[in-house]
N, C-alpha and C positions, 0 to 999 in steps of 0.2 A: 462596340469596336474601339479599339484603343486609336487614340487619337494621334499621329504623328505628327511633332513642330519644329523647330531650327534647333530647338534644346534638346532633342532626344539622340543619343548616340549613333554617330552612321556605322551601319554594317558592313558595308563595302567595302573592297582592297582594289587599290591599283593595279593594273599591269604591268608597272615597274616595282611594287613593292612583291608579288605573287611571284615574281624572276629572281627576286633579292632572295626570298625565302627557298626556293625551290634551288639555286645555287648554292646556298649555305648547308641546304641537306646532304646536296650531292656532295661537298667536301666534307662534311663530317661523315659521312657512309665510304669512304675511298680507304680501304684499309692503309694502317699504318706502315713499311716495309717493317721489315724484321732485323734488329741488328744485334749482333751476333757478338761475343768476345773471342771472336777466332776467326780469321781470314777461310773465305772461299770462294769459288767459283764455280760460275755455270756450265755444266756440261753435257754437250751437245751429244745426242742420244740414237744411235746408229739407224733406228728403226724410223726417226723424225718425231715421234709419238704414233705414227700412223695406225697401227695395231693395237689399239688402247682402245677401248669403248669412251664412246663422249662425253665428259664426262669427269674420265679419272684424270688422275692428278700426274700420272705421266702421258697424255695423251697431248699437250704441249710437247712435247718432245726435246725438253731440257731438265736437267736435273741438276741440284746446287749438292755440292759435297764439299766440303772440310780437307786443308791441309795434313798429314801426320802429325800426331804430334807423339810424344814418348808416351802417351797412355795409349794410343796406337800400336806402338811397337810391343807392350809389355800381350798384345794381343799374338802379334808374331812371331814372339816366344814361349808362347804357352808348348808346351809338352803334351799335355791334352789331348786339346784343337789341333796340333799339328797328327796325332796319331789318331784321332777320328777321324780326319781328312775335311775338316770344317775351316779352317783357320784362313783363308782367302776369304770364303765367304763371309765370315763375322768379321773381318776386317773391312769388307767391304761396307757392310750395314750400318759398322759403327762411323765411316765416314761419308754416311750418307744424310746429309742434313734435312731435305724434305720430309713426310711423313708418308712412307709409301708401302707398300703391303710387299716384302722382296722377294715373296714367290710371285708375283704380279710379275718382277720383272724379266721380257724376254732374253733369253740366252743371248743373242745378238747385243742389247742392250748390257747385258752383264759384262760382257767380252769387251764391251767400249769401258766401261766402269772402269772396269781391270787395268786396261792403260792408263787412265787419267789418273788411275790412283795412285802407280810406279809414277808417274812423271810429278804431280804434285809432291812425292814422300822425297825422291831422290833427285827427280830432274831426268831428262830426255836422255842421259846416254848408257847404255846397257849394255855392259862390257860381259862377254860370251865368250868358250870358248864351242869349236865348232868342227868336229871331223870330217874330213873331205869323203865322201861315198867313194870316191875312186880309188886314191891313192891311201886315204889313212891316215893321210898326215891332221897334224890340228895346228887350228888356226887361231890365233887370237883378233877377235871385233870388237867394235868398238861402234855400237848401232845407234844409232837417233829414232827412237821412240813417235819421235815428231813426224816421221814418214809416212806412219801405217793410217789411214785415214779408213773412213765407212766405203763399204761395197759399191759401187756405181749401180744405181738402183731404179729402171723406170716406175717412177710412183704412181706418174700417169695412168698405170693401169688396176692403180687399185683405189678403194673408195674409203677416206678417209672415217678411218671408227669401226667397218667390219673386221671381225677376228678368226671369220672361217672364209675357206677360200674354194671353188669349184674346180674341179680335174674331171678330164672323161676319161676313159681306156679306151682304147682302139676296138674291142666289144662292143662300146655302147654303155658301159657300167661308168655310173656319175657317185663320182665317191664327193666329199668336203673333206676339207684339211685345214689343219690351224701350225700355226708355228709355236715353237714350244717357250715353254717358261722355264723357268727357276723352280718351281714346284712341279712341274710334269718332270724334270729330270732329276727330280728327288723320287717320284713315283717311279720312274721307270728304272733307277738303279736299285729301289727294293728287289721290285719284281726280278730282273736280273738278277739279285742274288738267290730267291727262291727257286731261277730255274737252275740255277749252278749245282743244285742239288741232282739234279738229274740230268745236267749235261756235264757232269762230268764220269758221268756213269755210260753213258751215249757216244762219250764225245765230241756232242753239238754244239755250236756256241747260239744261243737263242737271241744274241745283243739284238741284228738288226731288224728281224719280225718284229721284237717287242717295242721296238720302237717308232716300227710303222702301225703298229697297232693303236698309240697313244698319238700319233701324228693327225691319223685321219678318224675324223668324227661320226659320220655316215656312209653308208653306202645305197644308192638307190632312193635316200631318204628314212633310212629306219639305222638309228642311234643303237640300237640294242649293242651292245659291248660284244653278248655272242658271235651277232649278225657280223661284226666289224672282225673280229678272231678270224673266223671261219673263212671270209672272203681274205684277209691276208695270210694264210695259212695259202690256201689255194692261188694264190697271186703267180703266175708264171713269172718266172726269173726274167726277160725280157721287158716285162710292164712294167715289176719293178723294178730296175735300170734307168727305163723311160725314168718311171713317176719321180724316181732321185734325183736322176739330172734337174729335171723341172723344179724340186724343190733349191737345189744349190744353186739353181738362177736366181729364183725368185726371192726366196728367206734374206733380209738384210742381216749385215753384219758386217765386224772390222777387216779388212781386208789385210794379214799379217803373213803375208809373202814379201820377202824381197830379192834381192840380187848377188849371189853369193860366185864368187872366184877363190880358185884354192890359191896359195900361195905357191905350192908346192910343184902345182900341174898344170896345166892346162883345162882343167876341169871348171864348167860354169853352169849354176842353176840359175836361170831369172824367178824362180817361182820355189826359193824355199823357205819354208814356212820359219816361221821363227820362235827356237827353240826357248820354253819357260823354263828355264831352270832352278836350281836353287839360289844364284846370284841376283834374279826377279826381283826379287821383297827381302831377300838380303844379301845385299851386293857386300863380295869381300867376306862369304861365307865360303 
């Protein structure tokens, strides 16, 4: 047996030295911030993050994005992208500073982007012109950007991190529903063009089945795509009514109505939407 004496090394740490160390780890493991040679800011993300599994990286429900700068703009003038009908979008991604997957992000979420992007590039006022529905006449605006905030949204009723949602019908039929993305509405305008081939032969315009077809996940509990076709194919007009209203309750997003008086008339909407025109992303086009 080895013999231990006052000369032999002590093994033991303090519990002020075991604090010392274990504090020193934690601020060496605190990542660094990230600093950037270009100004930005945080922006707040219409859905909260709520709809994100837990996880992902917009499930904080903020997003950092980048000012314009002229390698921005030379995006906005591509010829290209403006005639594949992309050039929003890449504009968007390119001032997207996070690392995020941007078919991940929800339409809702996109729609907020899309603001903050005009107001970072140009600033909040958005000058429009705007034909009165009554009279005809047009009117020149002059909008503050800064007005259109997120949907009033009870969150309370949803569970922060789920991304499919329960509906009954008045039958008894338990479908699930998801809210859409940036890649379901890349999928669902293929498919629309494929059915163009045959509705315009028909007549029919297929937009809104095809779209509830990619909306709802299940029906009764069986995923099968068929299974999902087939019950919204047979969907009475009625239900779906119902299930749409329900969905434009519930689905977050910007809320881009305002308050419109004609000049002209006596004519007044509190609830018209506000038109994106070509003055949007290039004002004084």
């Amino acid at each position: 047996m080895t013999k231990v004496d006052d000369n032999y090394p002590k093994q033991g740490i303090s519990n002020e030295e075991i604090k010392r160390k274990f504090a020193e780890a934690a601020i060496s493991d605190t990542p660094t911030p990230i600093k950037h040679d270009f100004a930005t800011e945080m922006i707040d993300l219409p859905s909260q993050g709520y709809f994100y599994p837990e996880g992902h990286p917009l499930c904080s429900g903020k997003l950092e994005m980048k000012y314009m700068t002229a390698k921005e703009e030379d995006i906005l003038s591509s010829a290209t992208l403006i005639k594949q009908g992309v050039v929003i979008d890449r504009l968007i991604q390119a001032l997207i500073v996070d690392k995020v997957n941007y078919n991940d992000l929800l339409v809702a979420d996109k729609n907020g982007l899309l603001i903050a992007a005009r107001i970072l590039a140009y600033g909040p006022q958005y000058d429009v012109e705007i034909t009165c529905p009554s009279c005809g006449a047009k009117n020149q605006l002059a909008i503050n950007l800064n007005q259109f905030e997120s949907k009033d949204l009870d969150f309370s009723k949803f569970t922060k991190g789920e991304t499919e949602f329960e509906y009954r019908f008045r039958d008894g039929k338990v479908i699930t529903y998801k809210f859409l993305t940036h890649g379901d509405e890349k999928i669902i305008e293929q498919d629309i063009k494929g059915y163009n081939k045959v509705s315009r032969t028909l007549g029919i315009d297929t937009q809104l089945s095809t779209r509830l077809k990619h909306i709802i996940t299940s029906v009764d509990g069986n995923r099968e795509k068929a299974v999902v076709s087939k019950f919204v194919d047979g969907l009475l007009s009625s239900d779906s009514l119902t299930f749409r209203r329900h969905l434009k309750e519930v689905t977050p997003d910007i809320d881009l109505t305002f308050s419109f008086a004609c000049d002209s008339c006596d004519h007044i909407d509190d609830k018209m939407m506000l038109p994106l025109g070509v003055s949007f992303f290039w004002p004084g086009a």
